[in-house]
C-alpha positions in Angstrom: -8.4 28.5 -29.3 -7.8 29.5 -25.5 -5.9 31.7 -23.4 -3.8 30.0 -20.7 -1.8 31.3 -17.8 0.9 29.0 -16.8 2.1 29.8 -13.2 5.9 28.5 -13.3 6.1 28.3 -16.6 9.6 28.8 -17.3 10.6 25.5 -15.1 11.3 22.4 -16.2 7.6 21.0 -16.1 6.0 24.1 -17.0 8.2 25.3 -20.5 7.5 21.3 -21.5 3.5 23.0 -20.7 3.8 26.1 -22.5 5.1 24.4 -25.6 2.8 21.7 -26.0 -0.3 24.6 -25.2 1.1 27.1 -28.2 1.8 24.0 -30.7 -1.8 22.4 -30.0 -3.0 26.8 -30.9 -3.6 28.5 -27.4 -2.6 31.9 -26.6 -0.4 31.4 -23.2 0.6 33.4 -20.7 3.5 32.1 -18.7 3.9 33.7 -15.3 7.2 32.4 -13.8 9.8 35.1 -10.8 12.8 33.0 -11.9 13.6 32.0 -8.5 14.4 28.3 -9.7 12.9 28.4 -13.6 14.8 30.2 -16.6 14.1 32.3 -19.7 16.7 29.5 -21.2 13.6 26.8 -21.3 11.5 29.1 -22.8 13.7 29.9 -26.1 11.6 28.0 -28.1 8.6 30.0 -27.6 10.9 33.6 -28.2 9.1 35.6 -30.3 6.0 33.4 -30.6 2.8 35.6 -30.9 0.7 33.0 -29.2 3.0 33.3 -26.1 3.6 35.8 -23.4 6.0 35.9 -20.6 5.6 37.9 -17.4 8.4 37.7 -14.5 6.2 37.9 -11.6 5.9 36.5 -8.0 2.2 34.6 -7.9 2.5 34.9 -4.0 2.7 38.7 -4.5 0.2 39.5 -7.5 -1.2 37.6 -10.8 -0.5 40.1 -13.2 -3.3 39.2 -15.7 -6.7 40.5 -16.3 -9.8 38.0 -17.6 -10.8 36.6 -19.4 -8.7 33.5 -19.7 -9.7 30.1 -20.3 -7.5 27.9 -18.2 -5.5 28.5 -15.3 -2.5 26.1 -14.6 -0.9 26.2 -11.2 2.8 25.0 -10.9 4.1 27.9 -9.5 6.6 26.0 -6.6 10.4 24.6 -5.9 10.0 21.1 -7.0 13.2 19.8 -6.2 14.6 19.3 -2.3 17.4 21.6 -2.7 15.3 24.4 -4.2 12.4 24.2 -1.6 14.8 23.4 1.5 16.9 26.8 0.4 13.4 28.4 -0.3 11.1 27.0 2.7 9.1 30.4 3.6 8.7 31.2 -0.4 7.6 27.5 -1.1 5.0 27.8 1.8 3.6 30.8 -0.1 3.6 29.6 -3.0 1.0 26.9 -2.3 -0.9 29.0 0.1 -1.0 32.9 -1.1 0.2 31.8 -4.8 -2.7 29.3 -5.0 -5.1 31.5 -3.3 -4.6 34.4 -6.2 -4.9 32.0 -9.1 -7.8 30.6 -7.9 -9.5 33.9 -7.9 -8.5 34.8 -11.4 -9.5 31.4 -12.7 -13.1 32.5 -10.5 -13.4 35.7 -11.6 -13.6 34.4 -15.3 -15.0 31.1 -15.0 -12.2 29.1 -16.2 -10.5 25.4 -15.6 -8.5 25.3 -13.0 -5.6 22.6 -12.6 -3.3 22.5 -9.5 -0.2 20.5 -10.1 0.0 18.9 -6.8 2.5 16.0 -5.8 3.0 12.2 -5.1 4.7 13.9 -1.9 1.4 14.5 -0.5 1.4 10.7 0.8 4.7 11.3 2.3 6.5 8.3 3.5 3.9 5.9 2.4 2.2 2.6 4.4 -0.1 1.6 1.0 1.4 -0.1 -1.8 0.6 1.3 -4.6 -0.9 4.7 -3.7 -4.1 5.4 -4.3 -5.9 8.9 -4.3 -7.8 7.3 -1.6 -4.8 7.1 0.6 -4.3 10.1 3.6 -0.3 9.7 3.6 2.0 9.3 6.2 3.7 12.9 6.5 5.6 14.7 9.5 4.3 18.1 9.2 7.5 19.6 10.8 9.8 17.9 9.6 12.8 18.8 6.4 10.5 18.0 3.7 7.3 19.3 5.3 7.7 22.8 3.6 6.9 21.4 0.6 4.6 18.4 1.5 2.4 21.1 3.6 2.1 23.7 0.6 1.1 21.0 -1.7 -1.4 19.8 1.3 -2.4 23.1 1.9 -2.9 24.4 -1.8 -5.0 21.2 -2.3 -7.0 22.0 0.5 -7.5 25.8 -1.0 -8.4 24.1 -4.0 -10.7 21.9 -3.5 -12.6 24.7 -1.0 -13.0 26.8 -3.8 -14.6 24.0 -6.0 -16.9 23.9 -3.1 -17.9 26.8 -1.7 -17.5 29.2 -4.9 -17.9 26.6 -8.1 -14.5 27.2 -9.1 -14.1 23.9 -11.8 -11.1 22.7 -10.6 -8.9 19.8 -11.3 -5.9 18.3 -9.0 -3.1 15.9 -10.6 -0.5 14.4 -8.0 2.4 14.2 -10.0 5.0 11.3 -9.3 8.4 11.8 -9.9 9.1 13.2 -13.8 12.2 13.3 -16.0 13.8 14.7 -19.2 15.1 17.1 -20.9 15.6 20.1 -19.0 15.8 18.6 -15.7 18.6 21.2 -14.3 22.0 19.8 -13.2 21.5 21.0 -9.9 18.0 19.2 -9.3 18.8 16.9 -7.0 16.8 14.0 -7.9 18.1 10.6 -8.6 17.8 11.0 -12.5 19.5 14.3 -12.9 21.6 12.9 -10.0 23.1 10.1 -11.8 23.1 11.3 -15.2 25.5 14.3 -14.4 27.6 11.7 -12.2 28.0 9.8 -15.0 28.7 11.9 -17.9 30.8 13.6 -15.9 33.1 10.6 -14.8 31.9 11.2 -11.2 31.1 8.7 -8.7 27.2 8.0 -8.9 25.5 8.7 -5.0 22.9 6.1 -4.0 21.6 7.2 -0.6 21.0 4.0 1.6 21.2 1.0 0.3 19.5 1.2 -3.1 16.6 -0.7 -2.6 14.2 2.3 -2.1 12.4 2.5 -4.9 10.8 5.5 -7.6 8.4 5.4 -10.1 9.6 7.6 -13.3 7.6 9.6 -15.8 8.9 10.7 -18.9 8.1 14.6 -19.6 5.9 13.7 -22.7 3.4 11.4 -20.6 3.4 14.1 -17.8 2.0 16.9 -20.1 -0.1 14.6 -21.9 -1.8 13.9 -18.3 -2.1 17.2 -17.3 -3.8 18.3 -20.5 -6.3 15.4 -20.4 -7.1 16.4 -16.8 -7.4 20.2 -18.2 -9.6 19.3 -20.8 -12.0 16.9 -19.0 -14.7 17.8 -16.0 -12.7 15.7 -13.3 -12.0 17.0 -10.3 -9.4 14.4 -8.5 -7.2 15.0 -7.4 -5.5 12.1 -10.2 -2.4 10.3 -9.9 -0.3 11.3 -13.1 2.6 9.3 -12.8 4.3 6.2 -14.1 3.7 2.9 -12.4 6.8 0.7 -13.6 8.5 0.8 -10.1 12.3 0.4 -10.0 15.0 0.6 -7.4 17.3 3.0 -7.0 20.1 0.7 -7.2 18.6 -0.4 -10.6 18.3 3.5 -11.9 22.0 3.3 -11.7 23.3 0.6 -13.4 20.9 1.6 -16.2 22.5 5.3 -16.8 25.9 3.5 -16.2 25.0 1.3 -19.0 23.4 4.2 -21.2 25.9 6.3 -21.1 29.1 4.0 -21.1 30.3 5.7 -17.8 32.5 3.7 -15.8 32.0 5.8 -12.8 31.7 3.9 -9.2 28.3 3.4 -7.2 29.4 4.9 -3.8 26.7 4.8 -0.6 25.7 7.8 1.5 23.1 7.8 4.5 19.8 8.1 3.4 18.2 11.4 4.1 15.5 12.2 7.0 12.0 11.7 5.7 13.0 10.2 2.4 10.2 8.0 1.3 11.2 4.1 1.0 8.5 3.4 -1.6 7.4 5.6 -4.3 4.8 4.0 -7.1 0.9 5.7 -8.4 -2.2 3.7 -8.9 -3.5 5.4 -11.9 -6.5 3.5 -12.2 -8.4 6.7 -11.8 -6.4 8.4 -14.5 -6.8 5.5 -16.8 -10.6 5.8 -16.2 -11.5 8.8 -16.3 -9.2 10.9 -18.3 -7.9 7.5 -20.6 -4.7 8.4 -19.8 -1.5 5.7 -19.2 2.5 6.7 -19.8 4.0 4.9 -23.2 7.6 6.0 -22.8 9.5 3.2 -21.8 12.3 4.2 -19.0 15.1 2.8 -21.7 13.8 5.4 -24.0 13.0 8.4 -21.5 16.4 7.6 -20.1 18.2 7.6 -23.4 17.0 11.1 -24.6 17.5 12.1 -21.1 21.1 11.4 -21.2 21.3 12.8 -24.8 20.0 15.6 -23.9 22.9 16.6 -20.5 25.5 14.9 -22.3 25.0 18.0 -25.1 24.4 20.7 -22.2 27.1 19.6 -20.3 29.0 20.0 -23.7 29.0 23.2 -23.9 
């Protein structure tokens, strides 16, 4: 048995965490200020005695006193609307968040795992993406809130590996789906599957043939617990490889959910990365760790899973 603090625990990637910690027997502590995560994830957990949940601003303080035995770090907007309505808090998060849970995870010697982002490689010139690749990202432009606090937390990270033996790992996560995704996300998959259900014309930005690489919920977490429980540093590459198109994504929620909303075309937004798809040779290596949810599947409980939200 451990204790765990989960920084943005009650989001969609980090509730999916803090279950999968308690069932497997940790003690967790879930830090989380509610700015874009929700008690409603967590109500699974209510009542629990090996869970804990704090409302607290990680950029502010880390309400938790060693010792703890793993310290994971996911405390950030995810989504472009969230981090472009949030872009000073997102910056802190990755900077003055990251700073303060690497000292807790120092002060009593645990693992620490940053949750970093496929968006670190920005628009990208290699095909697939490597950990070995430097990205191609404007640092001032929309997106560079978030692509700079990843940048920078990585950075932070890896200096405290370095100078102060902090054991550290990084994952770059590629793009994630399933239940829980909120309605508002504004990601294709959310996107489309709200669209749809709702009888709503689907928005493909450009002209579809961008593509994204999709990881169902259940791989992610299985990643990031692999990389929490080996000695790798990384940062890792924890994301799906099956690359579609955009265009594709669409016609398959259209077919899954028997919608027969329209496909309608809007300009494709500044910075928005053409090509989107991990090598996770690395990950495959070292931590023997590959996705086995097929995007039929993922996509199917995804859809279940609004179709009953949006229900209600």
């Amino acid at each position: 048995m451990s204790r765990v603090v989960v920084a943005g625990g009650a989001g969609f990637l980090g509730s999916h965490l803090c279950e999968r910690l308690v069932a497997r027997g940790d003690d967790v502590v879930c830090l989380d200020d509610l700015s874009t995560g929700t008690e409603t994830n967590l109500l699974r957990l209510e009542g629990d005695p090996r869970f804990t949940f704090v409302v607290a601003d990680v950029s502010s303080e880390v309400p938790v006193e060693p010792p703890v035995d793993a310290v994971f770090d996911l405390a950030s907007p995810a989504s472009p609307p969230a981090y472009l309505a949030r872009p000073l808090e997102t910056l802190a998060a990755g900077s003055e968040g990251t700073r303060r849970l690497l000292e807790l995870a120092r002060r009593s010697g645990a693992r620490f795992v940053l949750a970093s982002t496929s968006e670190v490689y920005g628009d990208p010139e290699v095909h697939p993406q490597p950990e070995t690749y430097r990205g191609n990202v404007d640092p001032v432009g929309p997106r560079s809130v978030y692509d700079e606090a990843k940048r920078f937390a990585e950075a932070l990270t890896i200096a405290a590996h370095r100078a102060r033996a902090v054991d550290v790992g990084i994952a770059r996560i590629f793009n994630t789906y399933g239940p829980r995704l909120s309605a508002e996300d504004g990601r294709v998959v959310s996107n489309f599957c709200v669209q749809a259900l709702r009888g709503e014309p689907l928005t493909v930005y450009g002209d579809g043939t961008q593509t994204r690489s999709l990881c169902y919920v259940d791989d992610q977490i299985d990643g990031l617990l692999a990389l929490r429980d080996a000695s790798v540093t990384g940062p890792v590459n924890i994301g799906n490889p099956d690359e579609r198109t955009v265009a594709e994504l669409a016609e398959k929620v259209l077919s899954i959910t028997g919608s027969r909303s329209q496909v309608v075309h809007r300009p494709l937004p500044a910075d928005d990365p053409r090509r989107r798809c991990p090598d996770i040779s690395l990950a495959r290596r070292a931590l023997g760790w590959e996705p086995k949810v097929t995007l039929d599947d993922g996509l199917a409980r995804t859809v279940a899973w609004f179709r009953e939200r949006l229900a209600t």
